[in-house]
C-alpha positions, 0 to 999 in steps of 0.5 A: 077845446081851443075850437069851443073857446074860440067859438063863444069868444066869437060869439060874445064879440071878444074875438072876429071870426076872419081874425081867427081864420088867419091867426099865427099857429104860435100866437093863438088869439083866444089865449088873451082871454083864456091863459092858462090849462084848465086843470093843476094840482093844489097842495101846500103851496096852492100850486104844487108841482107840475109834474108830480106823478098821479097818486092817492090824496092828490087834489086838483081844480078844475076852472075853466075860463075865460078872463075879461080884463075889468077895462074892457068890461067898463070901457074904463 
């Protein structure tokens, strides 16, 4: 999946591909636009705990992606 995202963040012109090549394992580039997992519980609390077990009548989201700071959409 990081391949994919980085792919198309290369792509649009948010990420340069010799960048990507060279970036530090520990600091992956792509997750300035991409923070977060692409799937967690929603419970009472929106986010629910973490690590509760799978079980009947546990609700998740699925939201891939990628988030562009306004700034960088307006120049502003």
């Amino acid at each position: 999946m990081a391949g994919l995202v980085e792919f198309e963040l290369i792509k649009i012109g948010l990420l340069d591909a010799d960048e990507v090549a060279q970036q530090d394992p520990q600091n992956l580039l792509y997750k300035k636009y991409f923070m977060h997992g692409t799937v967690h519980h929603i419970g009472l609390d929106v986010h629910d705990d973490p690590y509760k077990m799978i079980a009947p009548g546990i609700v998740f989201t699925c939201e891939p992606g990628i988030y562009i700071p306004y700034r960088m959409q307006t120049g502003k």
